[in-house]
TIDO-961020 format. One line per 4 residues: number of its first residue (from 1); for each residue x, y, z of N, C-alpha, C. Coordinates in steps of 0.2 Angstrom, whole numbers. Layout:
# TIDO-961020
NUM = X/Y/Z/X/Y/Z/X/Y/Z | ... .
This chain:
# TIDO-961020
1 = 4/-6/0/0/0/0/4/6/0 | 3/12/-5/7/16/-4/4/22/0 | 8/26/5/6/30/12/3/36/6 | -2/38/11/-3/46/9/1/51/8 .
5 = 4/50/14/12/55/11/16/55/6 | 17/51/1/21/51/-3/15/52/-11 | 8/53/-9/3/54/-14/2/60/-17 | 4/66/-10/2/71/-11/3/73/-16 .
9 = 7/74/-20/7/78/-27/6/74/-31 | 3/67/-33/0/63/-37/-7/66/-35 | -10/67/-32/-18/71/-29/-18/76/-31 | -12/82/-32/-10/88/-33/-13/90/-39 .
13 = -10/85/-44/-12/82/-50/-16/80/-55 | -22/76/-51/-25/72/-50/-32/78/-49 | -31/81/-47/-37/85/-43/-38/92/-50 | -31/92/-53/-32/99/-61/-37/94/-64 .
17 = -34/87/-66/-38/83/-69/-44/83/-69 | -46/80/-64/-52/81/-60/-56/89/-60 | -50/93/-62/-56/102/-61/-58/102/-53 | -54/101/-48/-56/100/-42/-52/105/-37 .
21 = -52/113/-39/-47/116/-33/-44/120/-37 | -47/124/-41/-45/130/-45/-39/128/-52 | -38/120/-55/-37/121/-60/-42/121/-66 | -42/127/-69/-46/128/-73/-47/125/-79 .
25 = -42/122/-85/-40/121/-88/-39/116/-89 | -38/109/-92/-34/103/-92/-35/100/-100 | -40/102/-101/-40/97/-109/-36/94/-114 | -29/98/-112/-24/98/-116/-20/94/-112 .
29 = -21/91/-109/-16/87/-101/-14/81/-106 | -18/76/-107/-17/70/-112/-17/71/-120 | -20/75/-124/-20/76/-130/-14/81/-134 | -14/81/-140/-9/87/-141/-13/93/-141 .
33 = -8/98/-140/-12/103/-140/-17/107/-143 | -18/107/-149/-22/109/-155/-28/103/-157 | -26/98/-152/-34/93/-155/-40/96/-157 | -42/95/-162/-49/96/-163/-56/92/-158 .
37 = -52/89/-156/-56/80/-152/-57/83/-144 | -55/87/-141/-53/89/-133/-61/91/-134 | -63/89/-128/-69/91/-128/-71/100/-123 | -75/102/-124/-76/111/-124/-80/112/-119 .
41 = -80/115/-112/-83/118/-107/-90/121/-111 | -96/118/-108/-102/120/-111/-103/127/-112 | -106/130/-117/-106/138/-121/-114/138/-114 | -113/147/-108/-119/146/-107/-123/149/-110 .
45 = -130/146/-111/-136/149/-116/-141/152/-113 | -143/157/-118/-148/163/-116/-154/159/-114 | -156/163/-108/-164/159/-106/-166/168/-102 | -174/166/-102/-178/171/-100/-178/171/-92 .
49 = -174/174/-87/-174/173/-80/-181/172/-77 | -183/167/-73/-189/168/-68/-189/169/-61 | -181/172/-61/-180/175/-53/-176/181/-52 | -175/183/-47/-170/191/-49/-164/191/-42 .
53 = -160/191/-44/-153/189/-39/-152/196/-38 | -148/197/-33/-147/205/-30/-137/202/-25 | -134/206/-27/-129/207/-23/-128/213/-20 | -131/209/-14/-129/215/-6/-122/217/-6 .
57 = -114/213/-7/-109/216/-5/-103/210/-8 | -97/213/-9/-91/208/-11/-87/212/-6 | -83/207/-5/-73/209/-4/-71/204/-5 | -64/206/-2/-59/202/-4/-55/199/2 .
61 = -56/195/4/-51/193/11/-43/193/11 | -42/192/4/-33/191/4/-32/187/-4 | -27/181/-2/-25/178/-9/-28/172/-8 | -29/171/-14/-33/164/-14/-30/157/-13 .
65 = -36/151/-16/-32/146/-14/-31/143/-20 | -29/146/-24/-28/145/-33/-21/136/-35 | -16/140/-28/-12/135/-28/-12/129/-22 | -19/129/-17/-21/124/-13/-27/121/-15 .
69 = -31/121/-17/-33/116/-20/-41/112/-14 | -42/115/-11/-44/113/-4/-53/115/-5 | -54/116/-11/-63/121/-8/-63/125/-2 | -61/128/-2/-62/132/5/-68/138/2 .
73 = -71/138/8/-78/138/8/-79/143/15 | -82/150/15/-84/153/20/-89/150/26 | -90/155/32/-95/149/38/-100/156/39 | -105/153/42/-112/162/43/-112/159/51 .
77 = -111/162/53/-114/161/63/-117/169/63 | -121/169/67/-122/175/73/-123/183/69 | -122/183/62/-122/189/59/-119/191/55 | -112/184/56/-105/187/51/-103/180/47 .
81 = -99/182/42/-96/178/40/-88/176/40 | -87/171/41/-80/169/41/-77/169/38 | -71/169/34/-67/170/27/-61/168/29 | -58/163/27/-48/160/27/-48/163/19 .
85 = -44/168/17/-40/168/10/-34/160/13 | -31/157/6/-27/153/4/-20/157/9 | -18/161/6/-14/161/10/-14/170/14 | -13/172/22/-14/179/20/-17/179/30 .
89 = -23/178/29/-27/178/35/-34/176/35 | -40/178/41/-44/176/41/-48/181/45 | -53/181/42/-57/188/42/-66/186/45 | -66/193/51/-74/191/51/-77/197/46 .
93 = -83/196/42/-88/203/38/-95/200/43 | -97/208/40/-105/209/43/-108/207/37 | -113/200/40/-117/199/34/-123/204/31 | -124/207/33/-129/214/31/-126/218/28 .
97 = -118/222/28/-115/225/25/-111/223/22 | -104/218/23/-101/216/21/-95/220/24 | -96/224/28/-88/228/34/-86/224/35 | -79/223/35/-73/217/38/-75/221/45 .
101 = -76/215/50/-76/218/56/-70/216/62 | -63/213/59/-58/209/61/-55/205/57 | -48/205/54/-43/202/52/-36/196/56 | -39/192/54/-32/188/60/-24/188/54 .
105 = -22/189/55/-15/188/53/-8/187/54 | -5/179/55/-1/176/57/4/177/56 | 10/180/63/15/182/61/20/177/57 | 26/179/54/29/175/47/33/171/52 .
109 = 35/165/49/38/159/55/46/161/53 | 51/157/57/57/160/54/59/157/47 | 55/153/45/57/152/35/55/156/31 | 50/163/34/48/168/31/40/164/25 .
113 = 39/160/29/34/157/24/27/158/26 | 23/161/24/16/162/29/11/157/27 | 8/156/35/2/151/34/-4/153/30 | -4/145/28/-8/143/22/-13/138/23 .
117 = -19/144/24/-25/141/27/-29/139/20 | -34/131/24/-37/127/18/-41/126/22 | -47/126/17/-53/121/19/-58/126/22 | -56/130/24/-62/136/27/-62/135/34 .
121 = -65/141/38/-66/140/43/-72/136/47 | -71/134/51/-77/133/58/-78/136/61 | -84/137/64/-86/141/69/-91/139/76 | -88/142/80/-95/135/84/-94/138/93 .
125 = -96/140/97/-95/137/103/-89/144/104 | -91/151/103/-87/156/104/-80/157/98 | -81/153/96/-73/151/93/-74/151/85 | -68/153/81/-66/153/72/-60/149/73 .
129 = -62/143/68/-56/138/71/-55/137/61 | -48/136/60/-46/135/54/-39/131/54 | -40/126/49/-32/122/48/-28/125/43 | -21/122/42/-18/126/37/-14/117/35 .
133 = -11/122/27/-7/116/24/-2/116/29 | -1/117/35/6/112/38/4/112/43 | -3/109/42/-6/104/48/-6/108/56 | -6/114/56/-9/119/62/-15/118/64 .
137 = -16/119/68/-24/120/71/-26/125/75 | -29/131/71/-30/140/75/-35/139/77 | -37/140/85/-41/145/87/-43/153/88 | -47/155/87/-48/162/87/-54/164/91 .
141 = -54/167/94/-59/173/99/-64/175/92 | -72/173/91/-76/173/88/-76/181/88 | -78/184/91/-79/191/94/-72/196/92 | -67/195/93/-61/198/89/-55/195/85 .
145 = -55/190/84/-50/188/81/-46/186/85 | -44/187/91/-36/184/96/-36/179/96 | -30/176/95/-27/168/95/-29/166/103 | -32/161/103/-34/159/110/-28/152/109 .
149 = -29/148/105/-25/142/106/-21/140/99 | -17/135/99/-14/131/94/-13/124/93 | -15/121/90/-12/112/91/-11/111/83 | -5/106/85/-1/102/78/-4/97/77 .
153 = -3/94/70/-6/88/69/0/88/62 | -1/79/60/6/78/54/5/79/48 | -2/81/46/-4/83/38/-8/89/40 | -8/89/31/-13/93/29/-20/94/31 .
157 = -23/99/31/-31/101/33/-33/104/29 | -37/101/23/-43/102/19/-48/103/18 | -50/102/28/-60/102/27/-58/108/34 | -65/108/35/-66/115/40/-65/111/46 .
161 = -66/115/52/-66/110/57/-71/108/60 | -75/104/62/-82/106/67/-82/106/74 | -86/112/77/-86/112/84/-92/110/87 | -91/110/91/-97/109/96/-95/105/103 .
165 = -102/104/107/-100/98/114/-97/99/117 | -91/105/116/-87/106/122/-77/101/116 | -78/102/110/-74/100/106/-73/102/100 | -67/104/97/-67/105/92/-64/99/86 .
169 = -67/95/82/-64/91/79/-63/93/71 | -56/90/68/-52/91/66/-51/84/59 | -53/84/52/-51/80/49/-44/81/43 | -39/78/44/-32/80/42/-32/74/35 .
173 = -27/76/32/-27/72/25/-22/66/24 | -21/65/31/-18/56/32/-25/53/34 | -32/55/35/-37/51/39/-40/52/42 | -35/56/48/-35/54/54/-40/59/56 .
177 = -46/58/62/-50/63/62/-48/67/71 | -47/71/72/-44/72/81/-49/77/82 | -48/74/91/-54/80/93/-50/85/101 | -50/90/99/-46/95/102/-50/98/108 .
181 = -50/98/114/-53/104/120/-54/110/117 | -60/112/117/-62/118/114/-59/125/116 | -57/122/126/-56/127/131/-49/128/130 | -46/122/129/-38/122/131/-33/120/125 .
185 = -38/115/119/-32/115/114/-31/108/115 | -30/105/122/-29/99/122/-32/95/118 | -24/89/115/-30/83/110/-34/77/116 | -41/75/116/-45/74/120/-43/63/114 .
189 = -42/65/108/-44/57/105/-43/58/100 | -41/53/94/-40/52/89/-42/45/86 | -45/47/79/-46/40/77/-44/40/66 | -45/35/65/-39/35/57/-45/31/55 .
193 = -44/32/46/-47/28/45/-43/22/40 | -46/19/34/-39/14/34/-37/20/26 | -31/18/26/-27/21/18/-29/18/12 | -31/23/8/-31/21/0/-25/22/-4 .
197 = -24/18/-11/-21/20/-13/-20/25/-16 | -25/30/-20/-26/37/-22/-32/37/-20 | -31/43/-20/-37/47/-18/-40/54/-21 | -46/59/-21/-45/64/-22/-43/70/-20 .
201 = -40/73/-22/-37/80/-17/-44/82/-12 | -42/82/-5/-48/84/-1/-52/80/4 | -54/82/9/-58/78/16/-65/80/14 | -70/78/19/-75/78/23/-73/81/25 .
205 = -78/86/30/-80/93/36/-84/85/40 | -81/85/45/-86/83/52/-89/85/54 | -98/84/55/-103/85/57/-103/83/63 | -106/87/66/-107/85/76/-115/85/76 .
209 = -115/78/81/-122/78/80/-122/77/90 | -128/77/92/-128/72/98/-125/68/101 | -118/67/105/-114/64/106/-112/58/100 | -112/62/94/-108/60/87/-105/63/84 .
213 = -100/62/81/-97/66/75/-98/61/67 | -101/63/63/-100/60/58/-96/62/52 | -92/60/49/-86/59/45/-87/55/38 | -84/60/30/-85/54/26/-79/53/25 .
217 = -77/47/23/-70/46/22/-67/45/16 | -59/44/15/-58/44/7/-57/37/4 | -60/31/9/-62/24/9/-69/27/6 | -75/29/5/-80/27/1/-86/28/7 .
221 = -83/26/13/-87/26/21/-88/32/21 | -95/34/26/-98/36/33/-98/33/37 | -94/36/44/-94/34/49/-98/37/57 | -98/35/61/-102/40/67/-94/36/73 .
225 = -94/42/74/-88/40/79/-91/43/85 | -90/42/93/-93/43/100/-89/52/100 | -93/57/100/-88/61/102/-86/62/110 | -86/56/113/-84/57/119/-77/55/120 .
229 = -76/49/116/-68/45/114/-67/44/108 | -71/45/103/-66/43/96/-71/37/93 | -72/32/98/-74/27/97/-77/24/90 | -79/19/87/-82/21/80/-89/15/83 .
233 = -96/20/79/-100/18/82/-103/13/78 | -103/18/70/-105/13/65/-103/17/58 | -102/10/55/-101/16/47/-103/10/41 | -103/15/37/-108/12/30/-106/14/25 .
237 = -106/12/18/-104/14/13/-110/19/10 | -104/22/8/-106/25/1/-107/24/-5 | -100/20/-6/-99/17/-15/-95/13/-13 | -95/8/-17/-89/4/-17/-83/6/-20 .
241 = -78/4/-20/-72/2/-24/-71/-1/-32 | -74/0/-34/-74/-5/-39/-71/-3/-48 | -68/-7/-50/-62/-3/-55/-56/-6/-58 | -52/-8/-63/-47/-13/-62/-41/-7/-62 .
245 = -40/-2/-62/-35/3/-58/-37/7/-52 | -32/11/-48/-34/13/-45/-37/20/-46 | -37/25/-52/-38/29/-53/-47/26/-54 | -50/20/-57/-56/20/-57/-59/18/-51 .
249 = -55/16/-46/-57/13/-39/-59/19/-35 | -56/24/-37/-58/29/-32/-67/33/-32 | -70/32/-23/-72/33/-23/-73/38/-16 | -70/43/-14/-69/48/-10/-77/50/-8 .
253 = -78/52/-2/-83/54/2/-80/61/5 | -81/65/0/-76/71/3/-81/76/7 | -87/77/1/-92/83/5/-94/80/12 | -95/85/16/-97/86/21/-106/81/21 .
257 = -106/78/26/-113/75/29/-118/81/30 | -124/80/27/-130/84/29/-136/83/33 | -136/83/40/-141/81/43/-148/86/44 | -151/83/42/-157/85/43/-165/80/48 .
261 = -164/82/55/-168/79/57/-164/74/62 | -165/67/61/-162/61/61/-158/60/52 | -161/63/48/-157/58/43/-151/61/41 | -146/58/38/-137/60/36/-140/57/28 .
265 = -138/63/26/-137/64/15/-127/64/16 | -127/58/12/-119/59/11/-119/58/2 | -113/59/0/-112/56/-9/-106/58/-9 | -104/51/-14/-97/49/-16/-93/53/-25 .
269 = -90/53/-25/-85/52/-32/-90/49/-36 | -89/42/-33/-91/35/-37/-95/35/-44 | -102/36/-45/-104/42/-39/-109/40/-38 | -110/40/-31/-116/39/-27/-118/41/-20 .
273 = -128/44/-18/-127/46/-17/-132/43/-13 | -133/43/-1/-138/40/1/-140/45/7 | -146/40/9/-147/42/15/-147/39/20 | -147/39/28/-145/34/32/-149/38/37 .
277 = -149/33/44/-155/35/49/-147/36/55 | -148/43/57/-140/45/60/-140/41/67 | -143/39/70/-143/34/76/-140/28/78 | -143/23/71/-142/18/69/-138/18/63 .
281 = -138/19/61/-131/19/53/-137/16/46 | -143/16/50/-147/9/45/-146/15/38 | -145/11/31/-148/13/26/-156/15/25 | -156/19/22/-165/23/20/-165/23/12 .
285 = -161/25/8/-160/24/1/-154/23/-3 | -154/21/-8/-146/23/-12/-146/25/-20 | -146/31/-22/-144/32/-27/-142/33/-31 | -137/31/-37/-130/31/-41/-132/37/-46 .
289 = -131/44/-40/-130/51/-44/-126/51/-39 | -119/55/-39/-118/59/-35/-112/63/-36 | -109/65/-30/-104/69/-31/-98/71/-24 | -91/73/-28/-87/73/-21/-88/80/-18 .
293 = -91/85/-19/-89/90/-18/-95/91/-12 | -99/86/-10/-105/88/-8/-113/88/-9 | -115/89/-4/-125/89/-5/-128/94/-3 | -133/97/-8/-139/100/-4/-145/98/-4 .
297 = -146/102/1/-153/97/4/-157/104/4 | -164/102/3/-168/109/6/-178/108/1 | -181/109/5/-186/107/4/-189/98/3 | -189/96/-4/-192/91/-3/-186/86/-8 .
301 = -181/90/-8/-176/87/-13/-166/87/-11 | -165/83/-13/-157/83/-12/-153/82/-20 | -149/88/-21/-145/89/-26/-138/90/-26 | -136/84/-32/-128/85/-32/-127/85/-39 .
305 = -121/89/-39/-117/90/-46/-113/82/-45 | -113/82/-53/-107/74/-53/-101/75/-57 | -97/71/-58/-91/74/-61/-91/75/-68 | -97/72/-71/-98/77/-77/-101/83/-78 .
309 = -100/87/-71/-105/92/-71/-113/92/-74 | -114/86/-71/-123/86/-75/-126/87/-66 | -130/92/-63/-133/92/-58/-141/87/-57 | -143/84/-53/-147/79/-52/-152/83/-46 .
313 = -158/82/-48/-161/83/-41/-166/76/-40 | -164/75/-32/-169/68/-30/-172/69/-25 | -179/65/-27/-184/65/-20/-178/64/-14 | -180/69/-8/-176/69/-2/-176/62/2 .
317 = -184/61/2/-185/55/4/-186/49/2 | -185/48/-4/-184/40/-9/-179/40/-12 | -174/46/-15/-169/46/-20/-171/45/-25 | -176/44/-27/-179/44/-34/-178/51/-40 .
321 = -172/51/-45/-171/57/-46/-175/59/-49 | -178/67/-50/-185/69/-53/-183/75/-58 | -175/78/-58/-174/79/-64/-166/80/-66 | -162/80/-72/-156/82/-73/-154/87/-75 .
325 = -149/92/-75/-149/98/-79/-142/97/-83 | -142/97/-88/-135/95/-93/-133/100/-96 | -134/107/-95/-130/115/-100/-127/115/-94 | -122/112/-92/-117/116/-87/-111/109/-89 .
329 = -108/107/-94/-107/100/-94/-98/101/-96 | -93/99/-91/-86/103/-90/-85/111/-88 | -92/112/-85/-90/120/-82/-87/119/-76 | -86/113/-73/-82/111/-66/-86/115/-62 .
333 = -91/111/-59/-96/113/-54/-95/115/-48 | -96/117/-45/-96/117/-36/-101/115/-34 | -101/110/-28/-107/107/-24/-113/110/-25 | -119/110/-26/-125/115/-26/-125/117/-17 .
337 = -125/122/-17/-131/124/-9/-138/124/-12 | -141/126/-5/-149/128/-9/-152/133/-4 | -156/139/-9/-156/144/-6/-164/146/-8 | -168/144/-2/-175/146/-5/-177/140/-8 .
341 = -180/142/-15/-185/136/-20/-179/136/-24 | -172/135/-22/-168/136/-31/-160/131/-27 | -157/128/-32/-153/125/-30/-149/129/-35 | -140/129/-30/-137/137/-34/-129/133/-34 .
345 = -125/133/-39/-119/130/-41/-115/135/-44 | -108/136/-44/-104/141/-47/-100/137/-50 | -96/140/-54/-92/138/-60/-85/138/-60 | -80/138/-67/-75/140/-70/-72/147/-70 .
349 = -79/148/-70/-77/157/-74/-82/160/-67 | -83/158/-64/-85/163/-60/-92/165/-59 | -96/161/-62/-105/162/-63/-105/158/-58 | -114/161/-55/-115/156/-50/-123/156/-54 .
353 = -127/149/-52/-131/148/-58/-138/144/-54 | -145/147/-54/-149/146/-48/-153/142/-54 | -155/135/-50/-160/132/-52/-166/130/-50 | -170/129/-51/-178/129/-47/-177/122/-45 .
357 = -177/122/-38/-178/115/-36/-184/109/-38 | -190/113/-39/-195/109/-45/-193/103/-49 | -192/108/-54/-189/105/-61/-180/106/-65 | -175/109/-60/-170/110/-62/-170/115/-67 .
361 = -172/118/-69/-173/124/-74/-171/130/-70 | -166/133/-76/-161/139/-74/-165/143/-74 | -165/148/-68/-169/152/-64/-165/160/-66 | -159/162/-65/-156/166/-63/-147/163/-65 .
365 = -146/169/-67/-137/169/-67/-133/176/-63 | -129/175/-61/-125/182/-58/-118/179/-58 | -113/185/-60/-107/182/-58/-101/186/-53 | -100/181/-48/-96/183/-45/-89/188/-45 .
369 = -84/185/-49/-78/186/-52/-78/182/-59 | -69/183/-61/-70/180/-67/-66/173/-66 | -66/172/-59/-63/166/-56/-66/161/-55 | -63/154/-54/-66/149/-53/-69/147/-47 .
373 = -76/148/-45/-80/146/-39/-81/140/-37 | -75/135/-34/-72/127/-32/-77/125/-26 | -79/130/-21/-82/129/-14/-90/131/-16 | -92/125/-13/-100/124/-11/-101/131/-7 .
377 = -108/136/-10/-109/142/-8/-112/138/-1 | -113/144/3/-118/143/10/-122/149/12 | -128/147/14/-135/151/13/-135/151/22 | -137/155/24/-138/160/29/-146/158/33 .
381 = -148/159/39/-153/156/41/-158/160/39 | -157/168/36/-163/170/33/-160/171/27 | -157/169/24/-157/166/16/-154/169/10 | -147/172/16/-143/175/11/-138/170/11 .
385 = -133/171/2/-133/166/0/-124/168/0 | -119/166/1/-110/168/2/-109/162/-1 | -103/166/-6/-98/161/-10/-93/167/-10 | -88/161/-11/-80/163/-11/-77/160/-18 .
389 = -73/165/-20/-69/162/-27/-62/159/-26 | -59/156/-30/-51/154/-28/-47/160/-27 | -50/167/-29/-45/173/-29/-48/175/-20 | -51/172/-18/-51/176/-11/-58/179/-11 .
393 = -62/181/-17/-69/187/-17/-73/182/-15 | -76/184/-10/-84/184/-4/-88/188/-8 | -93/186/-8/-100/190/-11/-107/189/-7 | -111/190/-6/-117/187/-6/-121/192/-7 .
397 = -129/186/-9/-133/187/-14/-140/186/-8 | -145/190/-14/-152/187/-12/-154/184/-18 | -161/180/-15/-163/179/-25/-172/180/-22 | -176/184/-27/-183/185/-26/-185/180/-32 .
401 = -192/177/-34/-195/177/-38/-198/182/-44 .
């Protein structure tokens, strides 16, 4: 078996491939350059909007994550928003105006190299917690940005962190899932999951549930681990392995878990996408749509882009898919969030693209920048909608009818 560590830059690689992490471009990776044969990022087409998008505010946090690869993905708590630029610092804004209300930023270590935060913030429990490419674990004072604590760990940090319980847990890109004192920094447990061969660039976000943490892994699993010790309570597939290389064997469970209720929405690479009863582990449906980057969930539907950029939407509660949208096909999609009646996914270039959760029929376009939108947006609890591009630009929207 070969370790993770020596994969990183076969994933690096792997991930431009893939359109996963701000490489925009790759057609030209295997063919010669001038082929007529490379296939073309869908042209997008003119349609009559049946809803009307508004952007309340942009900025810019810092430098992007152009060169990490990580979806980093802003958080909403309490009125603001959270922002890690790639590399640079990490920023609270007012979700009403968009005033930076606080900047954190890390003095340079003696290599003169500055930390290079991935994966987005957490937030949870007074606290803005973020990892970086060299396996750091920051705590920050929600309310002003001051470093409260620090903890090491031996890789990389791809996904956000999750708080809650009186713990902040942490998935790093050996596996390994750890759970830190929220008060003190100390590590409280740790648990691994087993190693693949290749993988895709990227973790799951650990969801905290009721004395659970749930986790997808780059094994194809969901697992509920005790957040009391680590312990693992139950886990279940998502997809299998199945492939005669490993490049077709991979099936990474990287998006973050969605729990709604009792139920957990996960989806794989593979692709495939389910639902499970978050107590017991028991299966509820399984679907062969899905995707790495994530799920939305909202109303009577759960939607995922797949890696041909074709977005699906399925009954929430059978999987039954009810319809597909195919004008977005190599635009390298980002997760859908869902904001209202409309499920909304951003691009290559920078558009972000509202579908009616009904019948997947393009609602609305706006565009953010002219940069690649990698991170699943995130919708606010009254319904404003934040996306982050790889250059660092926050924005957020409303959308009316």
């Amino acid at each position: 078996m070969i370790s993770r560590t020596s994969l990183i830059r076969a994933t690096v690689a792997l991930a431009c491939v893939l359109a996963i992490g701000g490489c925009q471009s790759t057609k030209n990776l295997f063919k010669g350059k001038d082929s007529a044969k490379d296939p073309k990022p869908a042209k997008l087409v003119e349609f009559t909007p049946s809803a009307t998008v508004s952007k309340l505010w942009s900025v810019n946090v810092g430098k992007g994550e152009q060169r990490v690869g990580a979806r980093q993905h802003p958080a909403i708590a309490d009125g603001h928003v959270y922002a890690a630029a790639g590399i640079g610092g990490v920023s609270a804004i007012d979700l009403k105006t968009g005033k930076v209300l606080w900047t954190y930023r890390p003095k340079e270590r003696k290599n003169k190299k500055l930390t290079s935060f991935s994966g987005g913030p957490g937030v949870g429990s007074g606290l803005v917690v973020v990892g970086t490419l060299e396996g750091d674990v920051i705590a920050l004072d929600q309310a002003t940005g001051t470093e409260k604590w620090s903890g090491k760990l031996l890789n990389e940090i791809l996904a956000a962190p999750a708080i809650g319980n009186g713990v902040v847990v942490v998935h790093s890109n050996d596996g390994k899932v750890t759970a830190f004192d929220a008060a003190t920094g100390e590590k409280r447990w740790a648990w691994s999951s087993e190693p693949v061969p290749l993988s895709i660039r990227g973790n799951s976000t650990p969801v905290i549930g009721p004395g659970y943490v749930f986790v997808g892994t780059d094994g194809g699993k969901l697992v509920a681990l005790s957040l009391t010790d680590g312990g693992l309570l139950w886990e279940t597939t998502v997809a299998d392995a199945d492939g005669r290389s490993d490049i077709m064997r991979m099936n990474d469970s990287d998006g973050a878990p969605v729990m709604v209720g009792n139920v957990l929405y996960a989806s794989s690479y593979k692709p495939r996408t389910i639902a499970v009863d978050a107590p017991s582990g028991q299966l509820m449906w399984v679907q062969e749509h899905g995707g790495v980057g994530g799920i939305g969930v909202g109303g009577d539907r759960a939607v995922v882009s797949d890696s041909k950029d074709i977005v699906w939407g399925m009954d929430r509660n059978s999987g039954a898919p009810m319809w597909q949208q195919n004008g977005f096909t190599l635009r390298n999609l980002s997760a859908p969030a869902v904001q209202g009646g409309y499920a909304v996914v951003g691009d290559y270039q920078g558009y972000l693209h509202w579908l009616k959760l009904a019948d997947g029929k393009i609602a609305a376009r706006t565009r953010l920048s002219s940069k690649s939108i990698a991170a699943q947006p995130v919708v606010s609890e009254d319904g404003v909608l934040v996306a982050q591009d790889i250059n660092g630009d926050v924005a957020a929207f409303r959308v009316s009818p």
